[in-house]
C-alpha positions, 0 to 999 in steps of 0.5 A, a space after each residue: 486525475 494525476 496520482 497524488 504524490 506529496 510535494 510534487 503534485 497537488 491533492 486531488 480536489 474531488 472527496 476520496 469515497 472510503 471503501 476496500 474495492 475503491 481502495 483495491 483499483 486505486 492502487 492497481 491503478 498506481 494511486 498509491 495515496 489515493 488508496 491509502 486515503 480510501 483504506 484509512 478509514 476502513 482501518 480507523 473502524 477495524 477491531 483492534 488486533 483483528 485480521 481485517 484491521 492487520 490487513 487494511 494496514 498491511 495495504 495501507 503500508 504497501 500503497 505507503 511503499 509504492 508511493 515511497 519509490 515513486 518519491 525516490 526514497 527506496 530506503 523509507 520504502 524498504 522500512 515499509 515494506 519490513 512493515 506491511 511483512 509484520 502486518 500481513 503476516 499478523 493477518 494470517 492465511 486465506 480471505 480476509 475481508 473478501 481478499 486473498 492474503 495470498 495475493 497481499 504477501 505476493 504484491 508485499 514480496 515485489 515491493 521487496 525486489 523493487 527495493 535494493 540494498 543499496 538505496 537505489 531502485 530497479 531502472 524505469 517506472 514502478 510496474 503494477 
């Protein structure tokens, strides 16, 4: 399966099973859509105001962000990654749903030195 990217490359085919850990290797994958897909409905479901559902769209803001920078388009990506701050910050310190928020603010940080001011991106594919 090729990662999706809107306008470039076709969706995929095959139905996209919702789930927090399919969501999770998806987007250490580099399936930013895909995992988006994966934790939309998982965040549709969350308890408005809750730690879950501020975490779920902290991710989803994050997958939104790579896929951002593999479209070429670092300014959006930096508007998301402002984003995924305000809502991973919302989801507070330690595990939610089983996941270490350490490691969600870690991957927001990198998404932030991924973006440069000026609207360009660091050379070469985005590494995860």
């Amino acid at each position: 399966m090729t990662p999706h990217i809107p306008g470039l490359t076709p969706r995929p085919e095959t139905e996209i099973r919702p789930g927090l850990e399919e969501g999770l290797s998806l987007y250490r994958a580099g399936y930013f859509w895909e995992a988006h897909e994966a934790w939309e409905p998982l965040w549709l479901a969350a308890a408005p105001n809750s730690r879950e559902r501020a975490l779920l769209q902290g991710l989803i803001q994050l997958a939104n962000g790579w896929l951002k920078l593999r479209m070429g388009r670092a300014p959006a990506a930096g508007r998301i990654a402002a984003l995924a701050r305000e809502h991973l910050d919302r989801a507070g310190r330690g595990e939610v749903l089983g996941i270490d928020t350490a490691w969600a603010r870690a991957e927001r940080d990198r998404l932030e030195r991924a973006v440069i001011p000026d609207g360009d991106t660091h050379p070469g594919k985005v590494a995860l």
